[in-house]
N, C-alpha and C positions, 0 to 999 in steps of 0.2 A: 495954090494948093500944092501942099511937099509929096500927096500920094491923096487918088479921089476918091471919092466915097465908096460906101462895101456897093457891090455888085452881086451879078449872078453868082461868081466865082467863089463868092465868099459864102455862099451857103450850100456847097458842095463837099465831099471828099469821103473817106472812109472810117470805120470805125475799126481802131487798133485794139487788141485782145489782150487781156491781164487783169489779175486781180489789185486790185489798189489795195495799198498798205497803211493811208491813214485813215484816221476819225473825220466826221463829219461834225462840228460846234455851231453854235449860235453865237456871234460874238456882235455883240450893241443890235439886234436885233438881225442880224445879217447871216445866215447860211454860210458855212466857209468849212472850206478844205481844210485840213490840219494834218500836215505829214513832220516827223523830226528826223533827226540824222541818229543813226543808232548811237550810242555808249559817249550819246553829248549831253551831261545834267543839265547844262542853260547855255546855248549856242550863242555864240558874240555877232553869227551874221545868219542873215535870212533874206529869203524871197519871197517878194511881194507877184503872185502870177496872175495877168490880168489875161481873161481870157477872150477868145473866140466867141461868136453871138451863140456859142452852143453851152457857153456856160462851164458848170462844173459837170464835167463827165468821162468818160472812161481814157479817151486822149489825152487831157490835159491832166487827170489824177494820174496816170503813168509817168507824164514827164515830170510833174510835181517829185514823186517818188523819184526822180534818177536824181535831180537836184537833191534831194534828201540826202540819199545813198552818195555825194559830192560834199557832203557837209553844210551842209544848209538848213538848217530850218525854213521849211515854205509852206506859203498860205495861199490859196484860192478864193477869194471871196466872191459870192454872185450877187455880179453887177448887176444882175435885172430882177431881182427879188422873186425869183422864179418865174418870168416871164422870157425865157431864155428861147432860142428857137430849137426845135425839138430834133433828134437824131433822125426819127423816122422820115420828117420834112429833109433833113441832107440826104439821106439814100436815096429818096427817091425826086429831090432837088426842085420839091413845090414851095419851097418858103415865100412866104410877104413880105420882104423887107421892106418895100411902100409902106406900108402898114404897121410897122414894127418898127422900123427907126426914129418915127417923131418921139416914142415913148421912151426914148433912153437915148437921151441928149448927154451932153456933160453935168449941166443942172441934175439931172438925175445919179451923175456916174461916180463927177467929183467928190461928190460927199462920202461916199463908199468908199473909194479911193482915199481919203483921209480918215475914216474912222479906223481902216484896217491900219492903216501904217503908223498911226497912235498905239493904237492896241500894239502891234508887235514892237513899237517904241518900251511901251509899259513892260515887256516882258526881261527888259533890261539887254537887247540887242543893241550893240552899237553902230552896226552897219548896215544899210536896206539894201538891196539891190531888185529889182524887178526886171520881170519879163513878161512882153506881149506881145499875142499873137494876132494879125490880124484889125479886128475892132480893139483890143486890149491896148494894142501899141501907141494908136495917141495918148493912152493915159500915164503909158510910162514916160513920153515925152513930156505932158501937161504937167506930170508930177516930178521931173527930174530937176529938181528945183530942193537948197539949201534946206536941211531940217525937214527936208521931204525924203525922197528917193535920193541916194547917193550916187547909183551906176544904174544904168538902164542897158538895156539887150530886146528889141524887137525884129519880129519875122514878118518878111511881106506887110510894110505896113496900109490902114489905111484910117483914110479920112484926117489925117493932119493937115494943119494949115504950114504954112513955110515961117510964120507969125510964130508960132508953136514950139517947130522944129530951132527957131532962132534964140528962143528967150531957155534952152535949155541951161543948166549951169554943171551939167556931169558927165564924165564919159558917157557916149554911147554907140554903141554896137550893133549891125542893121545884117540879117539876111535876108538874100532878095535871088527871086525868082528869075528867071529870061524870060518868062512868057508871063507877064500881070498887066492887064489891063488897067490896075488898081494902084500898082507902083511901078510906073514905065517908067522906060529907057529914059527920056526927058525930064521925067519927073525926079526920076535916080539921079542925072545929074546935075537937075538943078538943087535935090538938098547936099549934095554933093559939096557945091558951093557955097551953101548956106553955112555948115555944119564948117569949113575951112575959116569962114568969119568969124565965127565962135571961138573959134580957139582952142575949146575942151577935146580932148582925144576922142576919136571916131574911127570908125571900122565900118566899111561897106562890102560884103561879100556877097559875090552873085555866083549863084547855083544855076548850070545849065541843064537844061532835058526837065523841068520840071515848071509846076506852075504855081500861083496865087495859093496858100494853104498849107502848102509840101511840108512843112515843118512840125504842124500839126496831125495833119488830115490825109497827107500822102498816101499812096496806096504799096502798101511794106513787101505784098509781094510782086510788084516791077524791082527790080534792082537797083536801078538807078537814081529813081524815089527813095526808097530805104535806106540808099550811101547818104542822099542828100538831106533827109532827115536828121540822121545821125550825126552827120557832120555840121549841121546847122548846132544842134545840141554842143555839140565839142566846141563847139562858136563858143557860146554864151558860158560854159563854163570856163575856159580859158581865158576870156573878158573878164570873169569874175574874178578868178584869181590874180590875175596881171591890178585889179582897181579895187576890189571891192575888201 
């Protein structure tokens, strides 16, 4: 396993403030974020955001919108057809994941994961790139594969297998915590090595003073959180532009 399965950690953190600037669609049946890049008639690249078990909601539509505001077209689509785990469960950090993760396996997730990146195919984009955070991140792995995802960009991942992480075929880009239970020290460098066999360009940045989420979920007003947030962000758009 290249990073273990979601844990406690992963159904914690905070709720970031702002108003979101895209539409909400229905696209092939699916709930999906929709933000564009301002004064772009039909953008040539775009992100695919695979998100956190919280779904589409007020953190991950902010960072959608900065990628927007980057020149991107980006999309959210929910992976759990609204069975997402709820904001109030992370506050106050009762979630089931026992309970909650048999129903959204890959069998469930992949399909989603390809209907969206068809659709933003159809829209006449020539290049995909994605980002995930958390539960999202194996899927930018799983999907960073020829005629799927072109460049990949995940934070703290988990639940990848090393199997996963090995058969990828694109750049990818990894922020990571000092303190995850979820993607240890070990686990860091064994994909570490993995990712060196591949051959594709990789990037493994490790963020100290913060934990499992910080990229997402961090709490903005510690400082130290906040830099490492933001600079996880300046991560993946710099990745982007260097590959995508």
């Amino acid at each position: 396993m290249a990073s273990n399965p979601p844990g406690p950690c992963c159904a914690t953190g905070f709720r970031h403030e702002g108003a979101p600037t895209g539409e909400i669609k229905t696209i092939d049946g699916v709930k999906t974020y929709i933000v564009s890049p301002k004064n772009q008639q039909r953008p040539e690249k775009a992100i695919v955001f695979l998100t956190d078990i919280f779904g589409i909601f007020s953190n991950s539509q902010l960072l959608a919108d900065e990628f927007a505001n980057n020149g991107y077209l980006t999309v959210i689509p929910d992976l759990f057809n609204g069975d997402q785990i709820s904001v109030s469960d992370m506050e106050s950090g009762k979630a089931d994941l026992g309970a909650w993760l048999p129903n959204h396996q890959p069998a469930n997730i992949d399909p989603i994961v390809e209907s969206i990146v068809k659709y933003v195919r159809s829209l006449g984009v020539k290049k995909i790139g994605a980002v995930g955070y958390c539960f999202g991140a194996k899927y930018v792995i799983r999907h960073l594969k020829s005629g799927k995802i072109d460049v990949g960009y995940s934070a703290h991942p988990s639940f990848v297998t090393h199997e996963e992480l090995g058969a990828i075929e694109g750049p990818l880009s990894i922020s990571a915590a000092e303190t995850d239970s979820i993607f240890t020290t070990q686990l860091r460098h064994e994909s570490e090595e993995t990712l060196i066999k591949v051959g594709k360009p990789w990037q493994i940045n490790l963020f100290s003073a913060v934990t499992h989420g910080f990229a997402v979920r961090g709490d903005l007003n510690v400082p130290i959180q906040k830099w490492a947030k933001e600079q996880a962000f300046c991560q993946a758009v710099a990745w982007f532009r260097q590959y995508l």
